[in-house]
N, C-alpha and C positions, 0 to 999 in steps of 0.2 A: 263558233264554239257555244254550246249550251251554256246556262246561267249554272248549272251545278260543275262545271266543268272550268267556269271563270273560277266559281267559291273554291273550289278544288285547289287551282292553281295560287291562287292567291295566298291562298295557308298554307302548301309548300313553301311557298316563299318566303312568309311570315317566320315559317318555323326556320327556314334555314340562316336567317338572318337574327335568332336568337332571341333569349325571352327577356322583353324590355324590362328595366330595370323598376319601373314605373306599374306595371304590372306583378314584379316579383315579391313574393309575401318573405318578410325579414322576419326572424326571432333576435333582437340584444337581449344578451344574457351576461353575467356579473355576478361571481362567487367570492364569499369571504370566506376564509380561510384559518386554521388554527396555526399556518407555518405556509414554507415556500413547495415542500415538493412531497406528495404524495406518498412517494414510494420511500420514503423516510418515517412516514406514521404520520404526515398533517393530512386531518380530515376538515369536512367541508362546514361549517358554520352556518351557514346564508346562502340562500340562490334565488337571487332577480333576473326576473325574463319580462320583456316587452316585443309585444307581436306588431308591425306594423305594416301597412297597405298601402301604397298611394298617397305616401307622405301623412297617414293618419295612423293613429295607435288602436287597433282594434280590441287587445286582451292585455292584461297583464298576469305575470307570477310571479309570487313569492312565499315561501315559507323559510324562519329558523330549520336549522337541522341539529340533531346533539351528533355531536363530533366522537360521541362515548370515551373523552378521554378531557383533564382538565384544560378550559383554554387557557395559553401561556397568559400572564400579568400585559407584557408588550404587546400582545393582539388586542389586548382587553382596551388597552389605552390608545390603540389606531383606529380599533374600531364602535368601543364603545358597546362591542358583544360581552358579556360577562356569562359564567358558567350557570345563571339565575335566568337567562333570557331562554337558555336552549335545555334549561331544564324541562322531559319532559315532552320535546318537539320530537317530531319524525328524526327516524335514523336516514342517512342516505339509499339503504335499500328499500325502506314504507315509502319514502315517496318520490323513487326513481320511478314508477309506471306515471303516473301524474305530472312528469316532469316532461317524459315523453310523449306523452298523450298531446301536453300543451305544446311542443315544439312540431310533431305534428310530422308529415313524410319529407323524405329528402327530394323527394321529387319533386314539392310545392315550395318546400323550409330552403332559406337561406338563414347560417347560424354567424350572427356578429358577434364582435366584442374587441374589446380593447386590449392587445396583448392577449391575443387569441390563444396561442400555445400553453397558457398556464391555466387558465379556463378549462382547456379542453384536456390538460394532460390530466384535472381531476375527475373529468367527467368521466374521462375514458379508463382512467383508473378503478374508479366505482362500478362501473360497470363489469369491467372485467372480474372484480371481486365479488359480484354478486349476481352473475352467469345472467349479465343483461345484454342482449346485444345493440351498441351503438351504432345507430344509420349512418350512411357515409355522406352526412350531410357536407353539400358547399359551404366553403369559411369564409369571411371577409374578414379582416385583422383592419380596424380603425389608424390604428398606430403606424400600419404600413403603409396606406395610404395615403394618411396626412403627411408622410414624409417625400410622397410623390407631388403630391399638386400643394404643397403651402412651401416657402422659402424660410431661410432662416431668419429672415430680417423679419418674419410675419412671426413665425413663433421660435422660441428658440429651443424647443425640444419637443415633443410628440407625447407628454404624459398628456393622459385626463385631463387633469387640474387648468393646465395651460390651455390646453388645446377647447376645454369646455368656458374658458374665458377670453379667448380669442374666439369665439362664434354665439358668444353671448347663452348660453344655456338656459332654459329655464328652471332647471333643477341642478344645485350645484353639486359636484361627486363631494364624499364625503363618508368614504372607506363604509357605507352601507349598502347592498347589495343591486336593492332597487332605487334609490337614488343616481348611483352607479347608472344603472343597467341607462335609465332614464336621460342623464347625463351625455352620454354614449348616443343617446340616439339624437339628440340634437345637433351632435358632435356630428354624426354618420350623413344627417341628412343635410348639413352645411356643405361638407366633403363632396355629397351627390353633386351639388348646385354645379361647386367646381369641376367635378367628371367632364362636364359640361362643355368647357373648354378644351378638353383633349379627346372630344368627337370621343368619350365613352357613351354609352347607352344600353346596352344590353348588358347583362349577368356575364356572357359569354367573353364580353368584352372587359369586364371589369377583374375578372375571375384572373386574365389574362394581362392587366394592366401591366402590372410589375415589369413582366418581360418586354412588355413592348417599348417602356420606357429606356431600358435596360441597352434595346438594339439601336433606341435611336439614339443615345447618348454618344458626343462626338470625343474620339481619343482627347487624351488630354498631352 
């Protein structure tokens, strides 16, 4: 067999075995919020994004967003956003391109975050409101995970707060976006270490954890 014909072979196989995780480029992202669900009227306040590589943090993002509506007094007090910070700031459609830009293709982007579904049902929401189309990025949900490979006796529930004090963070969450986002990622790349131990390694494999857990788990 020729040497191009080895290299050939080799990254078939590479590929078919999946794109290590180690290799996969992550965006953590972390939205603050005027309320819980979108399609009620709460708009987005804040959005932190952390780009990471190989266990290192290559970019970050962040901007206020004005919400164009007053934020409630109880958001004010969780999160310490007042209607004076986002005076003023981009709306979520001036800098939806910029957000995408930074997140980058679905093809390379893996999109984390903690409690993914509420994340994404703004994102996805914004988007649709402002005839932007949302890539069908790969999710990872922090919170699902940890509820796979940590026991109760280690944490006793899967928030942020705990979960980024059980793995020692260097940035503690603290209902501010990139903080958050930050938070999250310390959080994600503790999680990795443990993958570890259930022979995960690839995207493909991780992507898939959930279920595999699911089949091996013995009747009760």
């Amino acid at each position: 067999m020729s040497d191009d014909s080895m290299n050939s072979s080799w990254q078939s196989t590479f590929q078919e075995l999946g794109r290590p995780l180690r290799e996969t480029t992550f965006v953590v992202i972390d939205l603050e919020t005027t309320g819980g669900a979108p399609h009620l009227g709460a708009g987005i306040t804040e959005i932190g994004a952390v780009k990471i590589l190989r266990g290192e943090v290559i970019a970050e993002f962040q901007s206020f967003i004005d919400p164009q509506h007053p934020i409630p007094g109880y958001i004010t007090d969780l999160t310490g956003i007042t209607n004076e910070m986002v005076f003023q700031s981009p709306t979520i459609s001036q800098i939806f391109p910029s957000l995408l830009e930074f997140l980058g293709s679905p093809d390379t982007t893996v999109v984390v975050a903690q409690n993914a579904p509420f994340d994404l049902s703004f994102l996805k929401f914004a988007a649709n409101e402002h005839s932007f189309a949302w890539p069908k990025f790969p999710v990872l949900d922090t919170a699902i995970i940890a509820r796979k490979v940590l026991s109760r006796e280690e944490v006793p529930n899967c928030k942020l707060g705990t979960l980024a004090t059980f793995f020692g963070t260097q940035t503690l969450p603290n209902h501010r976006a990139l903080d958050d986002a930050r938070a999250t990622v310390d959080v994600f790349h503790g999680l990795l270490e443990r993958l570890g131990t259930f022979d995960v390694s690839t995207l493909e494999e991780l992507l898939n954890f959930g279920k595999k857990i699911k089949k091996q788990k013995s009747p009760e």
